[in-house]
C-alpha positions as CSV (number, residue, x, y, z in Angstrom):
1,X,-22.9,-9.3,-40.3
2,X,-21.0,-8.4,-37.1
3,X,-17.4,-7.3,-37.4
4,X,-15.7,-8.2,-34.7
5,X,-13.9,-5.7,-32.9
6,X,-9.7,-5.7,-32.3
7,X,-8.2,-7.7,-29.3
8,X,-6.9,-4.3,-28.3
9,X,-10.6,-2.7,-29.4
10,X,-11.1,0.7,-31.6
11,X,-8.1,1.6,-33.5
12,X,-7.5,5.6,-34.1
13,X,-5.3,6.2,-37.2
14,X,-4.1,10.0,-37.1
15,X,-1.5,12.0,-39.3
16,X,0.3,14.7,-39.7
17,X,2.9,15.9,-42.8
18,X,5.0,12.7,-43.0
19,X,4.0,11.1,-39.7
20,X,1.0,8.4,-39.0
21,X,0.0,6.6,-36.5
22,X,-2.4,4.4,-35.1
23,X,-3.3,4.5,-30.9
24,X,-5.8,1.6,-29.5
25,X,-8.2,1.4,-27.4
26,X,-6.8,-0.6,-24.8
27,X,-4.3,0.7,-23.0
28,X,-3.8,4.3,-25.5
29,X,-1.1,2.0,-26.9
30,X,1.0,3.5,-29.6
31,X,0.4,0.6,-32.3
32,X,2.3,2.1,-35.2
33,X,4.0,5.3,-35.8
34,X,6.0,6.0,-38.7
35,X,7.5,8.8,-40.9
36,X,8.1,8.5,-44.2
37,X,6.3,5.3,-44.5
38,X,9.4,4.0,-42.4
39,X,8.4,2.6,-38.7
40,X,9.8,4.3,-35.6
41,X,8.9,2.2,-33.2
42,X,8.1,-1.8,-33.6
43,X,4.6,-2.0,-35.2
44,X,1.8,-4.1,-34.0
45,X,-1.1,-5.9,-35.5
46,X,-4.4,-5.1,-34.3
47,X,-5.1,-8.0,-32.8
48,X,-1.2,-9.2,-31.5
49,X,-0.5,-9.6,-27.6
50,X,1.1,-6.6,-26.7
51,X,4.4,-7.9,-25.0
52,X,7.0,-6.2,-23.1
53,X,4.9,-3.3,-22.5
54,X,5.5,-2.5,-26.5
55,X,4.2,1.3,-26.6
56,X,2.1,1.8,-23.5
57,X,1.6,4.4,-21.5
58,X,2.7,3.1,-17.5
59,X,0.5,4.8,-15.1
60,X,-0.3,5.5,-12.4
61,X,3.5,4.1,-11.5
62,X,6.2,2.7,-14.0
63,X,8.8,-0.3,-13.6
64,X,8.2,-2.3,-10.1
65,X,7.4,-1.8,-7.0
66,X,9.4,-4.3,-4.6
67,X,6.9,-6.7,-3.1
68,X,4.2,-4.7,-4.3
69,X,4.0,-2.9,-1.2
70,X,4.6,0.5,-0.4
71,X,4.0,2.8,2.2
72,X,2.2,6.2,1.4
73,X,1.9,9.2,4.2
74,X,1.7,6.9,6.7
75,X,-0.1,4.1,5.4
76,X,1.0,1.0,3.8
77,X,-0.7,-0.6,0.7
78,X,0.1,-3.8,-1.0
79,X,-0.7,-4.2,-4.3
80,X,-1.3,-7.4,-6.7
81,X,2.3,-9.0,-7.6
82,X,2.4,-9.6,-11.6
83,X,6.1,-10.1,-12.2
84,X,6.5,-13.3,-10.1
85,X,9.7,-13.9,-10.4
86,X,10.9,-11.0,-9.1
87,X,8.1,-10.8,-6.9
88,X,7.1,-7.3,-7.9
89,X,4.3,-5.5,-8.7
90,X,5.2,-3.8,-12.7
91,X,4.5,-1.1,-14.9
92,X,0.9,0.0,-13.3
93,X,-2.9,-0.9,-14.5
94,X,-3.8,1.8,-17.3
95,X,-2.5,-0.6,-19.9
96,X,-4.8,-3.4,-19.0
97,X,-8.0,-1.3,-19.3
98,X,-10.0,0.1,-22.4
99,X,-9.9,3.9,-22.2
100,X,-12.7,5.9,-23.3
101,X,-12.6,8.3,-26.4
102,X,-13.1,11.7,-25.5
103,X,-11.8,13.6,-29.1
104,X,-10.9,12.6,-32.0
105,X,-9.1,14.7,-35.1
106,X,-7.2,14.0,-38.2
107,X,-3.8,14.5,-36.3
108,X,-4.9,13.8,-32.4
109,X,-6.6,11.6,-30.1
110,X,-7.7,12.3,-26.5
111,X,-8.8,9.4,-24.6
112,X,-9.5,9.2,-20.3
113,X,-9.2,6.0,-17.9
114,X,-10.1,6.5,-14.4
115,X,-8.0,4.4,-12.0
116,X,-9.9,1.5,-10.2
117,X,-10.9,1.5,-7.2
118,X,-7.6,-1.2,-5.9
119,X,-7.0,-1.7,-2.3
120,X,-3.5,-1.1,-3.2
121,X,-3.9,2.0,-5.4
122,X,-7.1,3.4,-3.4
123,X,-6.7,7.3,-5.3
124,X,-9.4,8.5,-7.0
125,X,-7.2,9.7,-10.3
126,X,-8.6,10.5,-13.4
127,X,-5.8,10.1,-16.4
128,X,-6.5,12.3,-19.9
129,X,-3.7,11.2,-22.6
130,X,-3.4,13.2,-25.3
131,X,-1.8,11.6,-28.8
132,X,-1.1,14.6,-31.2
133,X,0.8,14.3,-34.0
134,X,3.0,17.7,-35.8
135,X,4.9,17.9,-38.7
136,X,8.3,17.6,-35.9
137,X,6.6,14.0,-34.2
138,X,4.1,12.6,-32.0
139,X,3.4,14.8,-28.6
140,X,2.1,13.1,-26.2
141,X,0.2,15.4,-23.2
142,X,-0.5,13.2,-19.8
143,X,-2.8,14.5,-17.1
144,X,-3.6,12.9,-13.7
145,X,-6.2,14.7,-11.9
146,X,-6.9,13.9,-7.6
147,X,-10.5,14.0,-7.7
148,X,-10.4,12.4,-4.2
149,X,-10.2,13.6,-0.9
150,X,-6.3,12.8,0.0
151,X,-2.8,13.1,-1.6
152,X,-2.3,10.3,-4.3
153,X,1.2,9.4,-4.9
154,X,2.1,9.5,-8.7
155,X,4.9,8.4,-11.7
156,X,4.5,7.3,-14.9
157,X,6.3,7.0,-18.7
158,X,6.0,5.8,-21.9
159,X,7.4,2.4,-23.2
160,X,8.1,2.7,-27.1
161,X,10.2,-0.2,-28.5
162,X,12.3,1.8,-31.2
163,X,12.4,0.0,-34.0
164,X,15.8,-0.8,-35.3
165,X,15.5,-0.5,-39.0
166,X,16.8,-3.8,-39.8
167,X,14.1,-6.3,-39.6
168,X,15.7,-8.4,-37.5
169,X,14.1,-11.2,-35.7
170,X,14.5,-14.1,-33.3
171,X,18.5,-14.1,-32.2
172,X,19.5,-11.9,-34.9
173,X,17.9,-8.7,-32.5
174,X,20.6,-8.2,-30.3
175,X,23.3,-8.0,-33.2
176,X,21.0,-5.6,-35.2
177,X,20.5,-3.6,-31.7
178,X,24.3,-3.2,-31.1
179,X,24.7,-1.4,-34.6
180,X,22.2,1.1,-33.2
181,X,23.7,4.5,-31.5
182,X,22.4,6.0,-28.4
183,X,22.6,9.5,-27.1
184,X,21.8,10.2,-23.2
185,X,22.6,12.9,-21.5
186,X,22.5,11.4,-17.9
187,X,25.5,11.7,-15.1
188,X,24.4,9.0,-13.1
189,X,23.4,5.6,-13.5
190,X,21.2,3.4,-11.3
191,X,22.2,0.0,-9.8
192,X,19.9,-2.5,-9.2
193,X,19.5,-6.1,-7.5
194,X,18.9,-9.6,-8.9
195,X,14.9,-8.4,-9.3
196,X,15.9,-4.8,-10.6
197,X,15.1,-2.8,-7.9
198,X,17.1,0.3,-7.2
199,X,20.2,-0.1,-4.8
200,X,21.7,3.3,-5.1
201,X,23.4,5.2,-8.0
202,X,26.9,5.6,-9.5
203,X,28.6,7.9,-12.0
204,X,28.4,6.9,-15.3
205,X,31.9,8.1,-16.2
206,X,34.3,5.4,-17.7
207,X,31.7,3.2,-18.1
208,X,29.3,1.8,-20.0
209,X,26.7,3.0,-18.8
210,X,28.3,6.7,-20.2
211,X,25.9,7.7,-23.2
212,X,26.3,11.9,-23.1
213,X,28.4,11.6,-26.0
214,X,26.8,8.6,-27.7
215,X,27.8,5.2,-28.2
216,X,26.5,1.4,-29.9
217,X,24.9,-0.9,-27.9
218,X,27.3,-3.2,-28.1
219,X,28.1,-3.6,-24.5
220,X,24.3,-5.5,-24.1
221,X,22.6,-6.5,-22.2
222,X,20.5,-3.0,-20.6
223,X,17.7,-2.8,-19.1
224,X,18.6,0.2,-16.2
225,X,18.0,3.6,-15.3
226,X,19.9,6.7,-15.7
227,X,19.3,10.1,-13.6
228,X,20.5,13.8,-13.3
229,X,19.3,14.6,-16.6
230,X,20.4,17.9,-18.5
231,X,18.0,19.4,-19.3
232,X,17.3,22.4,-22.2
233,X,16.9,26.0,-20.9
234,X,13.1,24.9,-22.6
235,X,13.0,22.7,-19.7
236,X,13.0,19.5,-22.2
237,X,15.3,16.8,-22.5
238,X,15.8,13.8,-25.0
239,X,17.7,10.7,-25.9
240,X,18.7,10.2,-29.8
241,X,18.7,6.2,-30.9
242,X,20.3,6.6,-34.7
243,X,19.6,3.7,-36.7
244,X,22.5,1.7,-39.5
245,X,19.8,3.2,-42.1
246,X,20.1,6.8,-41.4
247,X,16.8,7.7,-39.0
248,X,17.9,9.4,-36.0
249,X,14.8,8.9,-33.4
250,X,14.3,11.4,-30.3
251,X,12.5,10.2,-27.5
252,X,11.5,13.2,-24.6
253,X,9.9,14.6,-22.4
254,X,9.4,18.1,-20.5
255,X,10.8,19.2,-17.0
256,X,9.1,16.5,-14.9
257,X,11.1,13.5,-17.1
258,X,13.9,13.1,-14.6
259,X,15.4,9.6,-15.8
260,X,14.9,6.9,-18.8
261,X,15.3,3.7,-18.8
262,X,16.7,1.8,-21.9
263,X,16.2,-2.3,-22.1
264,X,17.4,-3.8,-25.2
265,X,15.6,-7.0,-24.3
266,X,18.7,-9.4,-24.2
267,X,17.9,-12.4,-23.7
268,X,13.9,-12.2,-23.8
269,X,12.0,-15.4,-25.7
270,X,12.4,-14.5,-29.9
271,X,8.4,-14.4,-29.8
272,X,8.4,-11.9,-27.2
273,X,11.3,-9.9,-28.5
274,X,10.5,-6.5,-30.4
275,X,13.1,-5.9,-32.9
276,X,14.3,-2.9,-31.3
277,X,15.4,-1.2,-27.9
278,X,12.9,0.4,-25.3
279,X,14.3,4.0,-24.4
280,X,11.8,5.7,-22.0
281,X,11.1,8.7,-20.6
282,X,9.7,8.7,-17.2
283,X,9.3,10.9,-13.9
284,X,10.3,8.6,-11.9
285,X,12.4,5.5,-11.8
286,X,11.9,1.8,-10.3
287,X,10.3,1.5,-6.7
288,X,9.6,5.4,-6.5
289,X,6.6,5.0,-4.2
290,X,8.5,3.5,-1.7
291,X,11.7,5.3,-2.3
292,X,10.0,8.8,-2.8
293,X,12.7,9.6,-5.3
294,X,11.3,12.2,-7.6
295,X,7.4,10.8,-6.6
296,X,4.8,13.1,-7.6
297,X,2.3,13.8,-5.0
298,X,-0.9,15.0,-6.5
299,X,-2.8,16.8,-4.0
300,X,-6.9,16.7,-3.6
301,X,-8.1,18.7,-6.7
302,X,-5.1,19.5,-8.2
303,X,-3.5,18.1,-11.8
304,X,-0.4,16.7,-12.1
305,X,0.7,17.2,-16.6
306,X,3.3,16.0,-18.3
307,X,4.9,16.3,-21.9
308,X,6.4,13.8,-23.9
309,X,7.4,13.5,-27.6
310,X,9.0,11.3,-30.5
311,X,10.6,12.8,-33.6
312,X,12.4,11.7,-36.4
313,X,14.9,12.5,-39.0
314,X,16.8,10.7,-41.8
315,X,20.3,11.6,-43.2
């Protein structure tokens, strides 16, 4: 008898200490992670649709791109439109595609995708994710490598939907989300249009949009950017998201993390709704290839890495 595989294909279940987790197939989704048996981020069945981007990686560009067209060194590309009512092109293509497994260890995963060949994305990038879980979290290693014969412009993050410890559901979400704390040590702030696309920047002081010293999310909805980042003298930078039940959850990156954007999902449909808020780490924010505002540009031959992590602690 055939067992039929996963909507979102093989399933890799690693651990570590206190943590587990379980990374698909499609996409290198983050499916489930939790420490202490208790979930950090919003779990997902096997075979569930994966909405609102619900712990994908975003490559090779995260949040929109305005009109889905951008232009590049000179050239101007136009890519497929999948957020029509904003009429932008969102999020990137790795999470649509089934990545291949390259290693596979009690406490790590390593899986590759190599970008298709799309008028609109035309760069010949090879993407290596590494999933590794410590006894501090889940580190996650990105690498983008230009195996073609011109610069290929580059940005990417992670989308975890941090789950809020308080099962809530349906329109109970947003109430659970606003006993949740966040911690983000941003200056600045960045303003968008009706279709959330990047207008220009503010200070965040006597706002509330000001997060370096924590506050509930009780002033919802979110779903923006925030920029100038302090960073550690490690180079690495975090946001903490503490929970009513006592886990405190921090969400990172390395030097090249240069903004996160937080979405508490106000107002989404309750069947699309993760019972949590999206904090994410990214090097770039919304409409970078066109704004070239902290784009990477990945020259022929060379590799672009990044570092990102999620830890956990519980008073």
């Amino acid at each position: 008898m055939t067992v039929k595989k996963p909507f979102t294909g093989n399933q890799y279940s690693i651990h570590s200490g206190d943590w587990h987790a379980v990374i698909t197939e499609l996409g290198a989704t983050m499916r489930k992670v939790t420490y202490q048996g208790r979930n950090v981020i919003v779990p997902l069945g096997p075979d569930d649709p994966v909405t609102c981007c619900h712990g994908q990686l975003l490559v090779p560009f995260p949040n929109r791109i305005e009109a889905g067209t951008y232009t590049f060194e000179g050239t101007t590309y136009t890519l497929p439109i999948d957020e029509h009512d904003r009429n932008t092109a969102i999020h990137g293509y790795g999470y649509r595609s089934f990545w291949t497994l390259e290693a596979l260890t009690e406490s790590s995963v390593t899986q590759s995708w190599r970008v298709p060949f799309l008028l609109g994305y035309p760069f010949d990038v090879t993407v290596t994710a590494t999933h590794e879980l410590k006894d501090d979290g889940l580190h996650i290693t990105v690498s983008a490598r230009n195996d073609g014969g011109t610069d290929a412009p580059w940005a990417l993050a992670i989308h975890p939907w941090l789950d809020n410890g308080l099962n809530g559901c349906g329109d109970e979400i947003d109430g659970h989300n606003a006993q949740c704390h966040l911690t983000l040590p941003a200056d600045t702030h960045v303003t968008v249009d009706d279709n959330l696309i990047p207008t220009g920047t503010e200070p965040v002081d006597g706002t509330k949009y000001d997060f370096r010293d924590g506050m509930l999310l009780d002033q919802q909805p979110y779903d923006d950017a925030w920029t100038d980042l302090y960073h550690e003298a490690d180079g690495s930078v975090a946001a903490v998201f503490t929970r009513p039940d006592g886990m405190r959850i921090t969400v990172g990156g390395d030097e090249t993390i240069t903004s996160f954007q937080v979405c508490t999902g106000t107002g989404f449909p309750a069947w699309q709704h993760p019972a949590g808020t999206a904090v994410e780490p990214q090097t770039a924010y919304a409409n970078a290839f066109n704004t070239g505002r902290d784009l990477t540009v990945i020259r022929p031959g060379e590799t672009s890495v990044t570092r990102m992590f999620i830890g956990a602690a519980i008073d």
